[in-house]
N, C-alpha and C positions, 0 to 999 in steps of 0.2 A: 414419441420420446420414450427411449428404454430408460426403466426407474430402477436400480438395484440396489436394497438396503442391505446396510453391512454393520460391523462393529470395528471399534479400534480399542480392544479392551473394552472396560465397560463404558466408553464414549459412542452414542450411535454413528455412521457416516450413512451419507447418499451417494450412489454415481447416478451420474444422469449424460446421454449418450442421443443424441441430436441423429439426423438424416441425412447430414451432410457431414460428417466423421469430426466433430466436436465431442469430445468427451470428458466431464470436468466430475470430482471426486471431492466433497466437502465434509466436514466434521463437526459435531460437537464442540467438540473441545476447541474451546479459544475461536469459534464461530470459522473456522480457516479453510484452505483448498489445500485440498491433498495430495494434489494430482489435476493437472491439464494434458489433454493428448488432442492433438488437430494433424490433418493431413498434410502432408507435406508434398509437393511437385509430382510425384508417382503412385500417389496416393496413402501410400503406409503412413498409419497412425505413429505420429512420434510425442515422445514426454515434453515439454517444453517450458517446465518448470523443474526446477531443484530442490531436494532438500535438504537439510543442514546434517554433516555425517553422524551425529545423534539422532535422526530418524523424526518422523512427522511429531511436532512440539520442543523439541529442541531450538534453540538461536533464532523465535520469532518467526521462522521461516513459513508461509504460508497463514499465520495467524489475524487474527484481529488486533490492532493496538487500541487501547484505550485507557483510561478516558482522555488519557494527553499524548499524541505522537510527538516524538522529538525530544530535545531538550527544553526544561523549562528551567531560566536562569535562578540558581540558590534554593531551588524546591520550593518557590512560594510565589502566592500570585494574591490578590485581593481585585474583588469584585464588589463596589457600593459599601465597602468596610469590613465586611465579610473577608475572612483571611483561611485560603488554604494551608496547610504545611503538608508538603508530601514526603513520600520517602527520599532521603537520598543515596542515590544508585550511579552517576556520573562525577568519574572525577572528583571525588567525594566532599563535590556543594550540588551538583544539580538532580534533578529528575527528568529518567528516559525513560520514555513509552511506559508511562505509568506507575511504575515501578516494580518490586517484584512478583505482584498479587494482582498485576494488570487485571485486562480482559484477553490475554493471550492466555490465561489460566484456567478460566473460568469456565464451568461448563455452563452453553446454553441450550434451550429448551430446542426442538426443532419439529417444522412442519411443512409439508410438501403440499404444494396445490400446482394439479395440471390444468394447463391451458390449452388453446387453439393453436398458438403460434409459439407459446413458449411455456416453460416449467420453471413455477419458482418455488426456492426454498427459504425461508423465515427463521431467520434462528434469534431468540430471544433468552434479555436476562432483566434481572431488575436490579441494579445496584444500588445500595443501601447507602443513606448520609451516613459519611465519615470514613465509607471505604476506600484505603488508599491517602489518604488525607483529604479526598475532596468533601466538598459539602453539597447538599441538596441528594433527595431519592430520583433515581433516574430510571427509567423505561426503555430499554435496547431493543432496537430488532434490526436484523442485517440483512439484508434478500439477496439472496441470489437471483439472477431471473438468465435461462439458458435458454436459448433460442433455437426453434425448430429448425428451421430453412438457413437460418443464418448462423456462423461459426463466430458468437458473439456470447461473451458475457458480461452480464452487469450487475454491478454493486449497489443495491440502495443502503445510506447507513440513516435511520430514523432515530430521534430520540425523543421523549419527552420529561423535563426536567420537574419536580415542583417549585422549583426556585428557577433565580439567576443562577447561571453559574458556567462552568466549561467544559467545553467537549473537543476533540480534536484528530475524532477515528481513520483508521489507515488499515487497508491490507499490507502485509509483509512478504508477498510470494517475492521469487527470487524464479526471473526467466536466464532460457538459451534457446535460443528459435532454432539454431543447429538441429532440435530435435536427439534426445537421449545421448545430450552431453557428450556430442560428437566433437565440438572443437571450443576453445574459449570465448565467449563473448567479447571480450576484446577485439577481434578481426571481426564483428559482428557491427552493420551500419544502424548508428543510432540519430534520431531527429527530435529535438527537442525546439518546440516553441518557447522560447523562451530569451530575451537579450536584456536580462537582468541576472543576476545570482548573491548570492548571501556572501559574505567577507567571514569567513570563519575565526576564532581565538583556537586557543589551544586544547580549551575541553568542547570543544567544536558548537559555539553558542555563535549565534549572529550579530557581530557586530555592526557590520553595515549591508547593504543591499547595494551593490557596483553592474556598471555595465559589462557585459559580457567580452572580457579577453580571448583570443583564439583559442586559447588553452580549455575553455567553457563553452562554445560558441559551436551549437549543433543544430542551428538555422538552416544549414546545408548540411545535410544527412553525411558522417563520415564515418569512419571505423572507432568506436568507442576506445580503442587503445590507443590512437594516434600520437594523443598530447599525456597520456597514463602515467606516464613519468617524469612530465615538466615537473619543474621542482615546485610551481604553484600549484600543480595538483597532489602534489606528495606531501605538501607542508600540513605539518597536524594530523593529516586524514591512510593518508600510504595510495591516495588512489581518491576516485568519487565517491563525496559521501556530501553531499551540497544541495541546498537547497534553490533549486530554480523558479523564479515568478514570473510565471507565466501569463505572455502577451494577451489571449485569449484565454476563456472560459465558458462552460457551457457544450453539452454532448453534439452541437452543432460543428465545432471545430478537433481538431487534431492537435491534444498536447502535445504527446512524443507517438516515435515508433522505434523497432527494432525489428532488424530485418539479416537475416544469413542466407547466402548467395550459397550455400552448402545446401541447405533443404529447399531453397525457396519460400518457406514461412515469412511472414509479415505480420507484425502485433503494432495496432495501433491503438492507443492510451485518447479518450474522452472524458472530462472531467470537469465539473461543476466549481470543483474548490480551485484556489487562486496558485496553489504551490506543487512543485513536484519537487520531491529528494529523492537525488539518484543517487544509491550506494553498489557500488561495483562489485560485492565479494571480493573487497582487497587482499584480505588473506585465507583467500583460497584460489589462488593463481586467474582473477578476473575470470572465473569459470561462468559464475550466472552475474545479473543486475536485476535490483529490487528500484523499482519507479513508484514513490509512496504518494499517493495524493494525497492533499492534508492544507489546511492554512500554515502560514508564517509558524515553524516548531514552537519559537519564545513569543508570538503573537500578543498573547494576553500584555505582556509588557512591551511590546512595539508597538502592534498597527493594532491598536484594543477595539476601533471599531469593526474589523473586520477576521476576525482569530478565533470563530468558533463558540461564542456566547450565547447562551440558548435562554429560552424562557418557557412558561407554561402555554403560552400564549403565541410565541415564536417558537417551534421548536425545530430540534438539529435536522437538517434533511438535507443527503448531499448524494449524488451518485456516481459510479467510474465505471468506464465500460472497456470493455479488453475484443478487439474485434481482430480475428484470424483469416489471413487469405495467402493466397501464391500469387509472387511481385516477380 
């Protein structure tokens, strides 16, 4: 494994650069990926992530979300009586992706340790009771772990809480397997396990969880544009921005993939947690799609057994893994 330390300003980065032409670029800042490059059909290393035309930290792109992904309805949640109030940042009643002082802001600490078969990197922070509005001190560490022989990466997200309380971390990268935003993800075959999905409102909060309409329904791998502009995918959102619950769980199975017949590239999504939201880059001509793994967004107030609650004793531990090949 080639290790290459960098800087992003005064935020450290690592590239780290595999055997088999994986090469993935991480940061400081907001724990997040900089940069993914995997070989495509003829071998050339291609980009096959995006970032937001504000440049790495800009529009969540590539970040850490924390401590809450998604929307939480009216910025409050209570836990055994215990009440959050968080910021409010959506539609001016709820809280997204934490709010503005997230963990996409935050610098964390970072550490490399090389392995036999793989290199991982550790990026850590400790969040203090009250920041953001949540309650309880919290202990972050996010690993990367890049794989020698295999053009695979994975996410661990660790936490330890000293209370009750929630958590609900997400990567933010934004892919195009086209490789260096050759053509819109859109004509790009997308497969998503999944024949449920969330019933969206107007400030895009889950009302109900429906079986999957053709319009949703990527059981059979098709072109992510196909149904882009049914008017049930355009209502509220301009495009995918939906939360999918997914049939399976567990790095045994295949949430989604994404796949362009342009490069040959293949990204296939493994995941612990129960939900995928798929946001299309609606207004940016469906160029890339962000697959957030994460529980139910408004969880804490829907399905409360299963939405990310952690303890001293239970703590948060969840992993996603991003595996590259030619299909």
């Amino acid at each position: 494994m080639k290790i290459t330390d960098g800087k992003f300003g005064k935020y450290a980065t690592v590239e780290l650069s595999n055997s088999t032409g994986l090469t993935v670029k991480l940061c400081a800042l907001g724990a997040g990926i900089m940069s993914i490059k995997a070989p495509d059909r003829d071998g050339a290393s291609r980009e096959v992530t995006k970032l937001a035309a504000g440049g790495y930290g800009a529009g969540y792109h590539g970040l850490t979300i924390g401590r809450t992904a998604g929307r939480i309805e009216n910025a409050r949640f209570e836990i055994d009586g215990r009440v959050a109030s968080l910021e409010v940042n959506n539609h001016g009643a709820d809280n997204l992706h934490g709010g503005g002082t997230g963990f996409h802001t935050k610098a964390f600490s970072m550490k490399t340790r090389r392995g036999e078969e793989y290199t991982e990197v550790e990026f850590a922070y400790d969040s203090p009771d009250g920041e953001g509005g949540y309650f309880g001190n919290v202990a972050v560490a996010v690993t990367y772990r890049v794989y020698e022989r295999e053009n695979k990466l994975a996410i661990r997200y660790f936490a330890r809480p000293d209370c009750k309380t929630l958590l609900n971390l997400t990567n933010h990268a934004y892919f195009n397997m086209s490789g260096d935003l050759r053509e819109p993800v859109s004509v790009q075959d997308v497969y998503i396990n999944a024949s449920r999905v969330g019933v969206l409102d107007e400030r895009l909060i889950v009302r109900d969880i429906a079986k999957v309409a053709p319009q949703f329904d990527f059981r059979t791998p098709h072109k992510m544009g196909e149904y882009v502009k049914d008017e049930s995918v355009q209502r509220h959102t301009c495009g995918y921005d939906h939360p999918f619950f997914l049939d399976a769980r567990g790095t045994d199975s295949v949430a989604c993939s994404l796949y362009s017949a342009l490069s040959g590239i293949k990204m296939q999504v493994r995941t612990t947690y129960p939900c995928l939201v798929v946001f299309g880059d609606n207004f940016e001509g469906y160029m890339s799609t962000c697959f957030e793994t994460e529980y139910h967004p408004d969880g804490v107030h829907q399905c409360p057994d299963d939405c990310g609650i952690c303890t001293p004793d239970e703590p948060y531990d969840n992993t996603t893994e991003f595996e590259f090949s030619i299909a």
